[in-house]
LOTIMAR-898219 format. One line per field, with one value per residue (C-alpha): z, x, y; residue number from 1. Coordinates in steps of 0.5 Angstrom, whole numbers. Layout:
LOTIMAR-898219
z	c(Z, ...)
x	c(X, ...)
y	c(Y, ...)
pos	c(NUM, ...)
//
This chain:
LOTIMAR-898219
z	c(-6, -8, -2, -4, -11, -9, -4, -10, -15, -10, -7, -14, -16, -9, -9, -14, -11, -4, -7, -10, -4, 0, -6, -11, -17, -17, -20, -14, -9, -13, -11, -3, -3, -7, -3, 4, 4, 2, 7, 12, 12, 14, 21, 22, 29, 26, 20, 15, 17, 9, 9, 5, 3, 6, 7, 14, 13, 7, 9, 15, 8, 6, 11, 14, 6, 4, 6, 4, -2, -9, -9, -14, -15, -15, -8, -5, -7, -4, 3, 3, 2, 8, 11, 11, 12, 20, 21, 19, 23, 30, 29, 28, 34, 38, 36, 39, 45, 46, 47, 42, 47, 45, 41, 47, 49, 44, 47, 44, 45, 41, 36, 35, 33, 29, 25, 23, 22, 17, 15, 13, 11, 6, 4, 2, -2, -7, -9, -13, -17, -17, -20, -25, -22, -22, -15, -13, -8, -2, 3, 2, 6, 1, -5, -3, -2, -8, -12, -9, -11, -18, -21, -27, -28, -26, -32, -33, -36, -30, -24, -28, -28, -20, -19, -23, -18, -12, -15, -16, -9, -5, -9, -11, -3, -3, -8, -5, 0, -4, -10, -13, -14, -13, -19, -23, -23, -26, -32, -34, -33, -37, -43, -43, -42, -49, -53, -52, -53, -45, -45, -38, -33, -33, -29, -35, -35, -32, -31, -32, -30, -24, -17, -17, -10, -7, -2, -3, 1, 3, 11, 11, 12, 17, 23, 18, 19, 26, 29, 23, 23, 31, 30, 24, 27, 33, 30, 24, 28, 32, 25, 24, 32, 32, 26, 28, 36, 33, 29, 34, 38, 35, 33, 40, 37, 41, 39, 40, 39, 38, 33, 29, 30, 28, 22, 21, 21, 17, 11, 12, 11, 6, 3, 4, 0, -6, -6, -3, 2, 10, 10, 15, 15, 11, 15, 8, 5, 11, 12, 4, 5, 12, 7, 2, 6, 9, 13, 14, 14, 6, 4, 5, 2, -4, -5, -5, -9, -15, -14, -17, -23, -24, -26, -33, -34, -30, -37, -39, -33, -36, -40, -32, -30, -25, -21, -20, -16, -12, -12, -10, -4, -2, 0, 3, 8, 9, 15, 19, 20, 27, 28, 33, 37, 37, 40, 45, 48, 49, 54, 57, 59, 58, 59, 54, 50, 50, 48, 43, 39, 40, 38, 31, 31, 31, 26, 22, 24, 22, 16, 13, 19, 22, 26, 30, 31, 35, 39, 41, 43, 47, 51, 52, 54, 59, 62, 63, 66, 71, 72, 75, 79, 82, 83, 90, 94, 101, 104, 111, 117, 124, 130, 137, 137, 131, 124, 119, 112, 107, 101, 94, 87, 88, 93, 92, 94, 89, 92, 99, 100, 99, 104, 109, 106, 108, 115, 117, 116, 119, 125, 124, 123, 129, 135, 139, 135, 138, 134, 126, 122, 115, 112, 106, 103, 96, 96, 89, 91, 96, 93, 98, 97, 99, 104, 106, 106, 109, 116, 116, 117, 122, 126, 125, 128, 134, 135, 136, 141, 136, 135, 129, 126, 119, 118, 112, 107, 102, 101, 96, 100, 107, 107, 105, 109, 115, 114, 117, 122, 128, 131, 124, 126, 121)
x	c(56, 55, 50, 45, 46, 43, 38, 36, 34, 30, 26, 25, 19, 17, 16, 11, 8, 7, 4, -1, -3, -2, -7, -2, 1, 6, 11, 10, 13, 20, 19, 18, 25, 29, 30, 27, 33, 39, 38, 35, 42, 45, 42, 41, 43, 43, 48, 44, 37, 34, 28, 23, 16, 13, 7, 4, 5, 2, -4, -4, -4, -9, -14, -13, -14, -20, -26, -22, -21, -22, -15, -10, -14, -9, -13, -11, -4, -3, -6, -2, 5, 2, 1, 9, 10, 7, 9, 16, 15, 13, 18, 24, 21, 20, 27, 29, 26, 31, 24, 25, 23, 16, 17, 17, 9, 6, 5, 8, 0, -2, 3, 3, -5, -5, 0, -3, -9, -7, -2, -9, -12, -6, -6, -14, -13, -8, -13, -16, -10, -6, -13, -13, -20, -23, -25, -32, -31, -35, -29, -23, -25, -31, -27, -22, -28, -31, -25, -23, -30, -30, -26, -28, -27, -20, -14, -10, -4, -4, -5, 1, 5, 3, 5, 12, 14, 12, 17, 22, 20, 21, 24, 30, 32, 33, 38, 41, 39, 42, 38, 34, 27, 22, 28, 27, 20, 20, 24, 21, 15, 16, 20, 13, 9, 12, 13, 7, 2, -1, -8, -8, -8, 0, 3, 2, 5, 10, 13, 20, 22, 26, 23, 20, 20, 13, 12, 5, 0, -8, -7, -13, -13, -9, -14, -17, -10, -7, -10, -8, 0, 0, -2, 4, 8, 8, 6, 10, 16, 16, 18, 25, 26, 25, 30, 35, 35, 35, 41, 45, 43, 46, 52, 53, 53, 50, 43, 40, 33, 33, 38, 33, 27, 30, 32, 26, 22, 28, 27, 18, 20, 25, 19, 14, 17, 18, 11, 10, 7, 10, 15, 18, 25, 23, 25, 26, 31, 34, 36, 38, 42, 46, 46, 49, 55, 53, 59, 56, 50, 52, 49, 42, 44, 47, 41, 36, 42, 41, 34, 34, 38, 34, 28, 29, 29, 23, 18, 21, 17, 11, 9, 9, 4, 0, 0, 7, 6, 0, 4, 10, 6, 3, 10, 12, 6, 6, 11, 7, 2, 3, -2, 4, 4, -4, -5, 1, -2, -8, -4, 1, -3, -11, -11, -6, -9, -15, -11, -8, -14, -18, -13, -13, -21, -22, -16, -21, -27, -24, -21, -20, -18, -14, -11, -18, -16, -8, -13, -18, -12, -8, -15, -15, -8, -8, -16, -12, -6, -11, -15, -9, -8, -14, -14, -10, -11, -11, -8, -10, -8, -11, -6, -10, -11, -7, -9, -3, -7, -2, -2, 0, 0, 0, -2, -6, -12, -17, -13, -13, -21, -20, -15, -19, -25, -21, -18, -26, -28, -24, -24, -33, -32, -27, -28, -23, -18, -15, -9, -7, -1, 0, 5, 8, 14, 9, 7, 11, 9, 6, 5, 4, -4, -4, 0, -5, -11, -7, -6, -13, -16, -10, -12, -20, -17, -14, -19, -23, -17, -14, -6, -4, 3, 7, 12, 16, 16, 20, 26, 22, 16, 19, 18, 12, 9, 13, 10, 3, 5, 7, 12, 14, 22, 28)
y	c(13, 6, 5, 12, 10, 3, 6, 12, 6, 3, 10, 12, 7, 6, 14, 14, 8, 12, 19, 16, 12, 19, 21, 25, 25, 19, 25, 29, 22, 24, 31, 28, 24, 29, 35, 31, 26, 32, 36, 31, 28, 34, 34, 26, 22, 16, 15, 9, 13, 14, 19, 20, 17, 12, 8, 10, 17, 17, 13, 19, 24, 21, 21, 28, 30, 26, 29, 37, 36, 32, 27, 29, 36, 43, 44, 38, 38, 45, 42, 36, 41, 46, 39, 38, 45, 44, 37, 41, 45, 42, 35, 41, 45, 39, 37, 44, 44, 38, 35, 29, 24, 25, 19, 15, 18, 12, 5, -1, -4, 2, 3, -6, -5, 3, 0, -7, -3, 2, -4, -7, -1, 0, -6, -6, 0, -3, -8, -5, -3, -10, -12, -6, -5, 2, 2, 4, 10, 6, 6, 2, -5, -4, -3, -9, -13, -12, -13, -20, -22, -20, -25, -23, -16, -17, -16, -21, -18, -13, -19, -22, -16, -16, -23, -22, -17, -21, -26, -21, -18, -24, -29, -23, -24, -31, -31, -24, -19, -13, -17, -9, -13, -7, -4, -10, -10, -3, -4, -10, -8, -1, -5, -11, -5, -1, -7, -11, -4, -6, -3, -4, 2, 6, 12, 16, 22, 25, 32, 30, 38, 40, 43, 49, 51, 53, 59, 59, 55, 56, 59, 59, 51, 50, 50, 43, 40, 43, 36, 31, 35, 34, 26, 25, 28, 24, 17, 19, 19, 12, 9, 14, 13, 6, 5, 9, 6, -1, 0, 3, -2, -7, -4, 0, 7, 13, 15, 22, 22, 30, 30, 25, 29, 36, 32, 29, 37, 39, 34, 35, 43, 41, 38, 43, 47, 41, 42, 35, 32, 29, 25, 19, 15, 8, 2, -2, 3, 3, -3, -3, 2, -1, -7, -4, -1, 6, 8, 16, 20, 23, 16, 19, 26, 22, 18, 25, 29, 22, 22, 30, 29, 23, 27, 29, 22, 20, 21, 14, 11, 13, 6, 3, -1, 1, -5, -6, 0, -2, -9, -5, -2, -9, -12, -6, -6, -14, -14, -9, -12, -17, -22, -26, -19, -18, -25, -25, -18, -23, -29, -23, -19, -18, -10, -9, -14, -8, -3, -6, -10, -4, 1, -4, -4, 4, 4, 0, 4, 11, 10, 14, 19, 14, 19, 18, 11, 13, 18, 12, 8, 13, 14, 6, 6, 11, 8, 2, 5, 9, 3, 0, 5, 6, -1, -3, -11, -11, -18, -19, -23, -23, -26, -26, -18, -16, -15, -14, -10, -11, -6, -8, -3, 5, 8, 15, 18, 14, 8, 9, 8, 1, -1, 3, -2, -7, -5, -3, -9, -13, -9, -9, -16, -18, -13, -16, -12, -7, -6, -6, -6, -3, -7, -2, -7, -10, -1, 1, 8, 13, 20, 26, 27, 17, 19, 25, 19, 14, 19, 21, 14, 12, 19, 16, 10, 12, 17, 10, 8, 2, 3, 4, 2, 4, 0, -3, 3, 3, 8, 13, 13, 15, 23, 23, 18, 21, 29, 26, 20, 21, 16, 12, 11, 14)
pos	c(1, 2, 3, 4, 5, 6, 7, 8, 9, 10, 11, 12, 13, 14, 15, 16, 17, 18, 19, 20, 21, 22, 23, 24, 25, 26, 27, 28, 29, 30, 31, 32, 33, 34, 35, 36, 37, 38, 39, 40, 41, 42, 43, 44, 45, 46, 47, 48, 49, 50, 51, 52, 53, 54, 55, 56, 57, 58, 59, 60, 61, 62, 63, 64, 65, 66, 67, 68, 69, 70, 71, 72, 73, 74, 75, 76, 77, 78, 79, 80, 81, 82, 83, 84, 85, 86, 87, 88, 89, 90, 91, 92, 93, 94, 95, 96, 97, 98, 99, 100, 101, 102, 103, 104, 105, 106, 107, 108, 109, 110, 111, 112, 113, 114, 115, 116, 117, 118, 119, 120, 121, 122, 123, 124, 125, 126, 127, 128, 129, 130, 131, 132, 133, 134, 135, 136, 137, 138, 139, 140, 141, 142, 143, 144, 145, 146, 147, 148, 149, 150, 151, 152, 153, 154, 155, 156, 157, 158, 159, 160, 161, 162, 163, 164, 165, 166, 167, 168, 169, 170, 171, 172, 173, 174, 175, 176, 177, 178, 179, 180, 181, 182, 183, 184, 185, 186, 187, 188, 189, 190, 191, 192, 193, 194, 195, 196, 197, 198, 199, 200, 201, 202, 203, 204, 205, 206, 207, 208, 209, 210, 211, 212, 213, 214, 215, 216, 217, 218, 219, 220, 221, 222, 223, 224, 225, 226, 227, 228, 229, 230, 231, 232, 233, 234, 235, 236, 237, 238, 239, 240, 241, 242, 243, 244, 245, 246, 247, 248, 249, 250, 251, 252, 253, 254, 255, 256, 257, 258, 259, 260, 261, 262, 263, 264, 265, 266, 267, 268, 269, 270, 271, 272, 273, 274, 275, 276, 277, 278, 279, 280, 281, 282, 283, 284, 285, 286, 287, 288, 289, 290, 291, 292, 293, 294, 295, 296, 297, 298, 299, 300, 301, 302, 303, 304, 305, 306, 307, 308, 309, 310, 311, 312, 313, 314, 315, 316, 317, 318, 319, 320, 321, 322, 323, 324, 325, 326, 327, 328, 329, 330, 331, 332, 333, 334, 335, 336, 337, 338, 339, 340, 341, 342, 343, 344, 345, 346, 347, 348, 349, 350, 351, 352, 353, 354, 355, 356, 357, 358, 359, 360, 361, 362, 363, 364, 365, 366, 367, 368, 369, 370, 371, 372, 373, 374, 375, 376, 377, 378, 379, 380, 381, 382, 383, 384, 385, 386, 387, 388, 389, 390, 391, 392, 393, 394, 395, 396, 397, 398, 399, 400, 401, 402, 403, 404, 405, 406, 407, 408, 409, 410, 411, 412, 413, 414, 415, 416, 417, 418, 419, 420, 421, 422, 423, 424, 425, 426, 427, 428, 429, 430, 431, 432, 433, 434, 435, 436, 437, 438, 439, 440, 441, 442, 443, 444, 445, 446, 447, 448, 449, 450, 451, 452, 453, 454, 455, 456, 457, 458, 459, 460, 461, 462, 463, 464, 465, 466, 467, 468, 469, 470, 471, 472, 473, 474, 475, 476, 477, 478, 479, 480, 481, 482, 483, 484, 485, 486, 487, 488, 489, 490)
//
């Protein structure tokens, strides 16, 4: 109890920041935790995992709806509910289909550069808030830029508000790790806000009614959102999956990550039917929620069942700053964003290092369709995974009549023709060779269409009355090697 009612009084504020980042009325982020974190609940695999807005999923929301419809317009939100309907739809078939292992497809160079990217792309879209800045709708880097450098368009009193809550935030830690600094900004930030008349930007108003389900939905859209849905509920997932892994990681506890997609398309329908937007596990209310004392999963049903019957009051948060909420948003995102793990790819390992900073860049570059940017970056990841492949070095040592070829890296048939480069030239440039040896030890893997190749050049070459050897082949490469060479012993 104490646990969910901790975490409730945290994703309240934080909701209201998170579906206005997602392009929504700040209300309909309460609509997106209550249901979503109740029936979420019911299903989880990992007992402190709390579901609900988050930033990186509604950065995604806002991407994939941007350029259909107008933010915050009727339109707009009936896309962002048919866009929690399919995410739903696929996480809970996924989880279905016992197919939750999709949430490992995602490398951890792509993952590192999409989330440092949208990392910084969120953060630059609440510049303008924290400043109180209306921004000038050239695209978010832009408008982040324009902010910085007009000091004196800025609102003192709301980059106040701004710094109090990074205070609280950060400094509410040091003294406590249960310190409820995002709370204690809030209710400061309203009382300020109605004593002292604040001229600045607010919330402004909020419905304060219960939710009404929504089973009506623009269908004619879903070819627009089939690819934004595909790519939330993929990328979306990775947050949930690490978090729950983490935790019973360090606990020794079983994980299932079907059980954690299911839940996961459980609580986006949950929040299609809220009239919502897509939603995610959040890191920061799952480690509240541990820190607090969760001993179950019903801490997550308690915090969504909290957040329901707190929305009669939600009116009294209208007086709220805005940038509070922008201020908000920028201390959540701050910890994705990863320059030690960028540089490290770089002295560890230069083609991951492609993968992940290029991942970063086209992020950057698509805003607002991030989605593009995972897709960039799952195209790069496998280049260099293919490129790897391709590439196989053939080390070669001659002893009087004897050349011994040694293979290292994978074996198949684009490989190949390089140890058969090899083999040839040695034998055009050292004509008293009369017999070669493949040495297989260092070959990691030799599939059937390698094996093939390989025994076509050994047939060439002993067509050319060179006696060729096998020998050393690892255990799991023998079967295919010996379909097609003759003479290779048991």
């Amino acid at each position: 109890m104490i646990a969910g009612i901790s975490v409730a009084l945290v994703a309240i504020p934080q909701s209201l920041a998170y579906a206005e980042l997602a392009g929504l009325p700040a209300q309909f982020g309460l609509y997106a935790t209550a249901l979503p974190s109740l029936l979420a609940a019911i299903f989880v695999s990992s007992k402190y995992l709390q579901t609900g807005p988050v930033a990186l999923t509604a950065l995604l929301t806002f991407g994939a709806l941007e350029a259909l419809a107008e933010p915050f317009s009727v339109d707009y939100i009936s896309l962002a509910a048919l866009l929690a309907l399919l995410v739903g739809l696929m996480r809970a078939a996924l989880g279905l289909l016992r197919m939750g292992g999709v949430a490992y497809l995602l490398s951890e160079p792509v993952l590192m550069g999409f989330t440092t990217g949208a990392a910084i792309l969120i953060l630059s879209s609440q510049l303008p808030k924290v400043f109180d800045i209306a921004p000038a709708g050239d695209g978010v880097l832009q408008d982040a830029w324009q902010a910085l450098r007009s000091p004196g368009d800025w609102q003192w009193q709301a980059l106040a508000f701004s710094a109090m809550t990074f205070v609280l935030i950060f400094g509410g830690r040091r003294l406590h790790k249960l310190f409820p600094g995002v709370l204690c900004a809030v209710l400061i930030g309203v009382v300020i806000s109605e004593a002292g008349d604040y001229g600045g930007s607010i919330v402004g108003e909020l419905d304060g009614g219960f939710i009404s389900l929504n089973f009506d939905f623009p269908w004619d859209s879903i070819g627009d959102l089939l690819l934004p849905a595909f790519a939330i509920a993929l990328v979306g997932f990775a947050e949930p999956s690490s978090i729950a892994r983490t935790f019973a990681a360090e606990e020794r506890l079983p994980w299932n990550a079907n059980r954690e997609m299911f839940s996961q398309g459980v609580a986006n329908l949950a929040s299609a039917l809220s009239g919502a937007f897509p939603v995610g596990g959040s890191f920061s209310r799952s480690s509240l929620n541990r820190l607090a004392g969760a001993t179950s999963a019903w801490a997550g049903a308690i915090s969504g069942a909290f957040v329901l019957l707190a929305l009669p009051l939600t009116p009294m948060l209208e007086t709220l700053p805005r940038a509070i909420l922008g201020a908000i948003v920028v201390g959540a995102v701050l910890k994705l964003i990863n320059w030690r793990g960028i540089i490290g790819l770089i002295s560890e390992s230069r083609p991951q290092a492609v993968v992940g900073i290029g991942t970063l860049v086209a992020t950057l570059a698509s805003a607002p369709r991030v989605e593009r940017g995972v897709l960039i970056g799952v195209g790069l990841a496998l280049s260099v995974h293919l490129f790897r492949e391709m590439t196989v070095s053939a080390e070669s040592e001659r002893e009087g009549d004897t050349l011994t070829v040694t293979p290292h890296g994978v074996l198949w048939f684009a490989s190949v023709p390089q140890v058969e480069r090899s083999i040839r030239q040695q034998l055009a440039e050292h004509a008293e060779v009369s017999h070669v040896v493949v040495d297989l030890h260092a070959v990691s893997r030799l599939d059937y269409s390698g094996a093939a190749s390989l025994a076509r050049i050994v047939e060439e070459l002993r067509a050319a009355e060179v006696r060729v050897e096998i020998v050393n082949v690892n255990p799991g490469a023998r079967r295919g090697v010996r379909v097609f060479i003759d003479g290779l012993d048991d």
